[in-house]
C-alpha positions in Angstrom: -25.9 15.0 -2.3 -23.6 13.4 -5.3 -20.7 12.0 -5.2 -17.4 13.8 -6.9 -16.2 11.6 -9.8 -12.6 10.3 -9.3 -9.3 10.1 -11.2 -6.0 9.0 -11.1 -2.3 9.5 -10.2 1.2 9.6 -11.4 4.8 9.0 -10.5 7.7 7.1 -11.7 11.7 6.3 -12.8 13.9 9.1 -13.9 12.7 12.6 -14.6 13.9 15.5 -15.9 15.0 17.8 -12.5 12.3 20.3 -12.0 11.8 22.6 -9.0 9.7 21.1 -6.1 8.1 24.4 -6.5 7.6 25.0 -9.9 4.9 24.6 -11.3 4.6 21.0 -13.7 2.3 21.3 -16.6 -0.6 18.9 -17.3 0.0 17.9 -20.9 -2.7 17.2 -23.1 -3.6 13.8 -24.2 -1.6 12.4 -27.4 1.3 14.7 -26.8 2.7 13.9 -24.0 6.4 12.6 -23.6 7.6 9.9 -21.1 7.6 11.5 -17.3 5.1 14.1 -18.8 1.7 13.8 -16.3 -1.7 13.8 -18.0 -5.2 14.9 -16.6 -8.5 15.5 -18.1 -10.6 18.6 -17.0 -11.5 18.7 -13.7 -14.4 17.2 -12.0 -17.6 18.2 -10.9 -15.7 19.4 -7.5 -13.2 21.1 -9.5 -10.7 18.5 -8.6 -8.2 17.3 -11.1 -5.6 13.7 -11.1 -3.0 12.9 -13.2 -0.8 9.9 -14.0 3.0 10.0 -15.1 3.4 8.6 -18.2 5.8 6.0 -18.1 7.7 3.7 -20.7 6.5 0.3 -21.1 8.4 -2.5 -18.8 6.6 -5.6 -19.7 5.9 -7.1 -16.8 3.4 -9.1 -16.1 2.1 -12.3 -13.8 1.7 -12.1 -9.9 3.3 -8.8 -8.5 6.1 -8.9 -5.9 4.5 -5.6 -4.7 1.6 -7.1 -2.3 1.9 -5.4 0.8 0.0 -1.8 0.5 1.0 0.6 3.0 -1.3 3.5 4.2 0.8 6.3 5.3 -0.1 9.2 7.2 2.3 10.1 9.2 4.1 12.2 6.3 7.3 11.2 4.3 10.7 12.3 2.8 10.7 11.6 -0.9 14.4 12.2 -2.8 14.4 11.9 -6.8 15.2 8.5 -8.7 13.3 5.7 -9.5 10.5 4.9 -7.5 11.3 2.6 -4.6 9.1 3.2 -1.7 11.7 0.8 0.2 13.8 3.8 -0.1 11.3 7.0 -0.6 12.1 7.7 -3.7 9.8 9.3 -6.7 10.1 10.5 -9.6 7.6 12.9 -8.9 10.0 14.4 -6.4 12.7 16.2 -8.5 14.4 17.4 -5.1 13.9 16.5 -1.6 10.8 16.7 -0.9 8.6 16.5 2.5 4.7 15.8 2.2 3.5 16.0 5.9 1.3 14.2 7.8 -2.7 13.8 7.5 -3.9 15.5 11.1 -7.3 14.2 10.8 -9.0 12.6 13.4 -8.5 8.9 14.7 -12.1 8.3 13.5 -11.9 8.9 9.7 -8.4 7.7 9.7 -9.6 4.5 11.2 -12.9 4.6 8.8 -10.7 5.3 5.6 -8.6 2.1 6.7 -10.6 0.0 6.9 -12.8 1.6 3.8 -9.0 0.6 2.0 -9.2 -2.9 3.5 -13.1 -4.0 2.3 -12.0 -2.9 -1.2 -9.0 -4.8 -1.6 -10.7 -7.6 0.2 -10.9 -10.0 -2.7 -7.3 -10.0 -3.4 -4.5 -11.6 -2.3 -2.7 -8.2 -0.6 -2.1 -7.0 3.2 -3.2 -3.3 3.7 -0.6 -2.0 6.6 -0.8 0.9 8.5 3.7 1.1 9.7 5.9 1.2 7.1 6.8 -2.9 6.0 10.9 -1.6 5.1 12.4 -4.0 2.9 9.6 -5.9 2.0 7.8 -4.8 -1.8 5.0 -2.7 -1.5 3.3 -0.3 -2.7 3.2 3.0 0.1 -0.2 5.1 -0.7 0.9 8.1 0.9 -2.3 10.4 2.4 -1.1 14.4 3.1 0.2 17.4 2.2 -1.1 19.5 -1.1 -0.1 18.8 -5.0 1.9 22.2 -5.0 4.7 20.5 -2.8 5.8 18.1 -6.1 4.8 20.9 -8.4 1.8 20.2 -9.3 -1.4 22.3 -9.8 -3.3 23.4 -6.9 -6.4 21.5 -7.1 -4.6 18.4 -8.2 -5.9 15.8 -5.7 -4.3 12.4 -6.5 -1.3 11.1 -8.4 0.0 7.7 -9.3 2.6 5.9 -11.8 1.1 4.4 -14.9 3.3 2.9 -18.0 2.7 3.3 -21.3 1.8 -1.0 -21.4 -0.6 -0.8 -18.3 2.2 -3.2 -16.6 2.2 -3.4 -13.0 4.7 -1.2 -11.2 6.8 -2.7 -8.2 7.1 -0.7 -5.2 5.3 2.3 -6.4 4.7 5.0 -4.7 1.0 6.8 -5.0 -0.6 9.9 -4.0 -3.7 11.1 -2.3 -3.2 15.0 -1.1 -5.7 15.8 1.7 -5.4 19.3 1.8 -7.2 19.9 -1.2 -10.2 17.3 -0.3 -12.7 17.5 2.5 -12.0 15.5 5.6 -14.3 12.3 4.2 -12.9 8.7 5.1 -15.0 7.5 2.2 -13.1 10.2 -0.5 -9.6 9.6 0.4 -10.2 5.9 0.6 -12.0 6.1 -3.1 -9.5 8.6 -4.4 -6.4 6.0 -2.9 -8.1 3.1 -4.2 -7.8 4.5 -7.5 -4.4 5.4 -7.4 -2.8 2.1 -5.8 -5.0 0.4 -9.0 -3.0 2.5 -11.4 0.1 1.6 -10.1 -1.4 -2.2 -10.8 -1.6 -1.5 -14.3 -5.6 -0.4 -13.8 -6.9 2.2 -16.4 -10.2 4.7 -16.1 -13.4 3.0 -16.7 -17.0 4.2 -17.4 -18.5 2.4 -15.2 -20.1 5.1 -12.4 -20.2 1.9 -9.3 -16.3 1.4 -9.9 -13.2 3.4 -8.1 -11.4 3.3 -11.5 -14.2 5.9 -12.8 -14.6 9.7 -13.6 -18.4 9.9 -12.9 -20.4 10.9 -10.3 -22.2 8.2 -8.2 -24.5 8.6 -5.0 -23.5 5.5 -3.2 -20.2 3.3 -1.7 -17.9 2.4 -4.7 -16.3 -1.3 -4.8 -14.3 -2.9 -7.5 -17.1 -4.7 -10.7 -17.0 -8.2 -12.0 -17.9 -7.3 -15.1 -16.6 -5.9 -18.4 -16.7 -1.6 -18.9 -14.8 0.5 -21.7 -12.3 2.7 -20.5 -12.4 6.1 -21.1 -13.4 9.4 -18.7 -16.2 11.0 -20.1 -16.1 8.9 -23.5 -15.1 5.5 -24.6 -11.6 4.6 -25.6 -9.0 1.9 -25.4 -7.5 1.0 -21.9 -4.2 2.6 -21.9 -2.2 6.3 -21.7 -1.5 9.0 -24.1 -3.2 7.2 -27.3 -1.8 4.1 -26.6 -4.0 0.6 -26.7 -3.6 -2.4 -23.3 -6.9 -3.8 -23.7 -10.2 -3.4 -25.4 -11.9 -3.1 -22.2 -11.3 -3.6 -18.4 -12.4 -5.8 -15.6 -11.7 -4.7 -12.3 -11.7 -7.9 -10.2 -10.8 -9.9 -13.0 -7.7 -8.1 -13.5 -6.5 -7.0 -10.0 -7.1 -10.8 -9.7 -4.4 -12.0 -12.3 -1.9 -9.0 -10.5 -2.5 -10.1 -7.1 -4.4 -13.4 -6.4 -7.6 -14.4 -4.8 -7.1 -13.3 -1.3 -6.8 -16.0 1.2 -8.2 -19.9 0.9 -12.2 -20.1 2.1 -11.8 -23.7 2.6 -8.9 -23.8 4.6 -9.9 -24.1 8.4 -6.1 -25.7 9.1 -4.1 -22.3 11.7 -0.9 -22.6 10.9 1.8 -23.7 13.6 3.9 -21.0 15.7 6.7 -21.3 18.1 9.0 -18.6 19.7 12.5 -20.2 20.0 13.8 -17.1 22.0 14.0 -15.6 24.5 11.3 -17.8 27.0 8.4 -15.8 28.6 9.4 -13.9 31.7 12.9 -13.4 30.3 15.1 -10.4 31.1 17.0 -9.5 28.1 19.0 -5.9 26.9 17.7 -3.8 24.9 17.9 -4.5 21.1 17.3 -8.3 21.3 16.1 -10.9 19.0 12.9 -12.4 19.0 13.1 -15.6 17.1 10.1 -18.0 16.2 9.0 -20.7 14.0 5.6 -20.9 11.9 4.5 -23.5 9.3 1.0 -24.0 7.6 -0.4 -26.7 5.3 -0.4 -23.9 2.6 1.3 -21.3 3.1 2.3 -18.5 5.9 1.0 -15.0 4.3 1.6 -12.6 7.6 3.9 -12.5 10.3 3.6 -9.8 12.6 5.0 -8.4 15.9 3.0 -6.6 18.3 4.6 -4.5 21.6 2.3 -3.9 24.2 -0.1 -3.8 21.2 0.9 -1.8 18.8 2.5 -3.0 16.0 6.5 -3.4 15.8 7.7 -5.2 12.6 6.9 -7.9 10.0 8.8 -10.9 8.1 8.6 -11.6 4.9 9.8 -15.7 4.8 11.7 -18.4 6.9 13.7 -18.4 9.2 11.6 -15.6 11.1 13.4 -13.7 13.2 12.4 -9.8 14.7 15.1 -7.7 16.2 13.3 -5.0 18.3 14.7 -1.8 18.8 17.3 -0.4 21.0 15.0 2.5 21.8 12.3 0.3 23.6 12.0 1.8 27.6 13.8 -0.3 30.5 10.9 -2.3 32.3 8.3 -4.8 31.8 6.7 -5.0 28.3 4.4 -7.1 26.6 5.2 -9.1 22.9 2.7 -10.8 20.9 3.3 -12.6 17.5 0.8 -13.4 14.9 0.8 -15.3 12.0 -1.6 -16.0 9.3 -2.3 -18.2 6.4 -4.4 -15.2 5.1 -7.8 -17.1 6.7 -6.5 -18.5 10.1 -4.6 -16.3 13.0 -2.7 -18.1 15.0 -0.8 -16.1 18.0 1.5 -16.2 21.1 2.1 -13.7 23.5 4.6 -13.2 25.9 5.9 -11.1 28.8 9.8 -10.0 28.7 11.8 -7.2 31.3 14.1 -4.8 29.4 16.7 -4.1 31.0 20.4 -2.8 30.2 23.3 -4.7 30.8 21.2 -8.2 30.8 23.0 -10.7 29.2 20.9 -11.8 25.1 19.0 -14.4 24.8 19.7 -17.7 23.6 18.4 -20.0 21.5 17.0 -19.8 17.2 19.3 -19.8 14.2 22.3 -18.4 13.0 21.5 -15.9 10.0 20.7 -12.5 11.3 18.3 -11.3 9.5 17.4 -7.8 11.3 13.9 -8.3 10.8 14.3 -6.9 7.1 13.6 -9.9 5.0 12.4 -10.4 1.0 11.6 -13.1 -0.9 8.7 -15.1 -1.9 5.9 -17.5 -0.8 5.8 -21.6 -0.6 3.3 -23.9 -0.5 3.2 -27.4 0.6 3.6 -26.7 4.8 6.4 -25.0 4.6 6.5 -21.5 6.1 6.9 -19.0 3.5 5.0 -15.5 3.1 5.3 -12.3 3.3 4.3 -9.9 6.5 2.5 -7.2 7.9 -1.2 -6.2 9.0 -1.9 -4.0 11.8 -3.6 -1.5 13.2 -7.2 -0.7 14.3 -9.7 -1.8 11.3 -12.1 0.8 12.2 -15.8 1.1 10.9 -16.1 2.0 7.9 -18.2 5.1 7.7 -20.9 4.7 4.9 -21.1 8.6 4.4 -21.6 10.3 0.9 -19.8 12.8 -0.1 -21.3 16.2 -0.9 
């Protein structure tokens, strides 16, 4: 058994309107206009990727982007620029509905956590419920390339600017009904794309995601220096153009994201709800306020009801508004911070019920639970939010 080599993906700003349905051709290397997408030949599986060629933004530093969010559940993409705050692509020149992944709970949970241990040495949060307002970048697994026009054995898309800058709330590709039902695949394939949409370019370097070749074993993002290129060496970049003489993996996703958490750090952060008490009886649609500090920094807040997860903040004050829609009766909450190494939690136990009067207590500024901005150091309670889910096992399965 070998390994199919991978690709990448595509999407972007402003496009041209096309049918969802017609058919969007690959353009050849060198010729492509901004918008176009480009692909090499197909792979050993007879799978093809493209990226959307898109004009150069400059950007560079620590991306805003740093929540990834794994949807399966299917989405409603509407033209413009991407924004996957608002579903919307430029790979979607109408409205456009890629449904769910039905696979089973056990390669879902497997190509999780597969996402997870990749992105493990950088300084993101890998969600499985969609964060809202906060950046992020929403790796979308479902539906088949034919839906945004694209050619039927295309199996992965992503953004990708002409100055391999990072784009900010992208919005990447992996289409499952053209791939076998492998956690390992659709985690590699995904890994890939979310990269590209970091400013990541191909690499020949067989052990890497951002590769073309084959390979008989688990990929993981290299330390070390490879030429880009898919079969042959070239500069890092798109359509003829030149980022970099060469690429490193962690090296790079490092200077876009950060080192993920702080290994010497054994200091939990602080957390406090304000409101309402445990054994409250509030309506439905209340606020769930809370205080957290840490000695560096607050990198996750997240709310859990009767354990599953419910929200996330993104900085001070912190303050979840739950939804009007939760049943009448007796529910559990649970909210859980992190400093990205340490947990800390609290749980309580609250009666829904209509017509009960709102907690009081916590601040002024209603916030909704939709909150942006950035993160502070020094002990006081910044960060972003969101982790859930089940991590899974990762299954350790090669791919035929």
């Amino acid at each position: 058994m070998t390994r199919s080599c991978l690709l990448t993906g595509a999407a972007l700003l402003l496009i041209p309107a096309i049918a969802a349905a017609e058919a969007r051709p690959i353009q050849p290397v060198g010729e492509a206009r901004y918008f176009d997408i480009l692909a090499t030949k197909p792979n050993a599986s007879d799978l093809q990727f493209g990226r959307q060629l898109l004009p150069p933004t400059g950007t560079s530093g620590i991306a805003a982007s740093r929540t990834i969010y794994l949807n399966r559940t299917g989405v409603t993409l509407s033209p413009g620029n991407n924004d996957s705050r608002t579903n919307r692509s430029t790979i979607a020149s109408q409205q456009t509905t890629i449904p769910a992944w039905n696979t089973d709970a056990a390669t879902w949970n497997a190509t999780v956590a597969c996402v997870r241990d990749l992105f493990s040495p950088f300084g993101v949060t890998v969600v499985e419920t969609d964060p809202g307002a906060v950046p992020h970048i929403e790796a979308v697994f479902g539906g088949s390339p034919t839906q945004l026009g694209l050619p039927t054995n295309v199996a992965g898309v992503s953004p990708f600017t002409q100055d391999c800058s990072v784009i900010e709330n992208s919005i990447v590709f992996t289409f499952t009904n053209v791939i076998p039902n492998d956690a390992r695949l659709a985690c590699e394939i995904q890994a890939q794309e979310i990269a590209h949409s970091f400013g990541l370019d191909h690499e020949l370097l067989a052990s890497d995601p951002m590769t073309y070749l084959e390979y008989n074993a688990n990929r993981s993002f290299k330390n070390q220096a490879a030429s880009c290129g898919e079969d042959v060496t070239r500069p890092c970049g798109i359509n003829g153009s030149t980022c970099r003489a060469n690429q490193n993996s962690v090296a790079l996703l490092t200077e876009r994201l950060g080192a993920a958490g702080n290994p010497g750090d054994t200091t939990s952060p602080t957390l406090g709800i304000t409101s309402p008490q445990d054994g409250a009886t509030v309506p439905p649609g209340f606020d769930i306020q809370f205080t957290a500090t840490d000695n560096i920094n607050i990198a996750m807040a997240t709310l859990f009801i009767d354990d599953q997860a419910a929200g996330s903040l993104l900085m001070a004050p912190f303050k979840f508004t739950t939804s009007a829609t939760l049943p009448e009766g007796e529910h559990s909450f649970r909210i859980e911070v992190t400093d990205g190494t340490n947990v800390k939690t609290q749980s309580m136990t609250l009666t829904i019920r209509k017509g009960a009067a709102p907690p009081s207590g916590g601040g002024d500024n209603d916030l909704n639970g939709d909150l942006t901005g950035g993160c502070s150091t020094g002990g006081n309670a910044g960060g972003f939010g969101l982790a859930l889910g089940l991590l899974g096992l990762v299954l350790r399965r090669r791919r035929r």
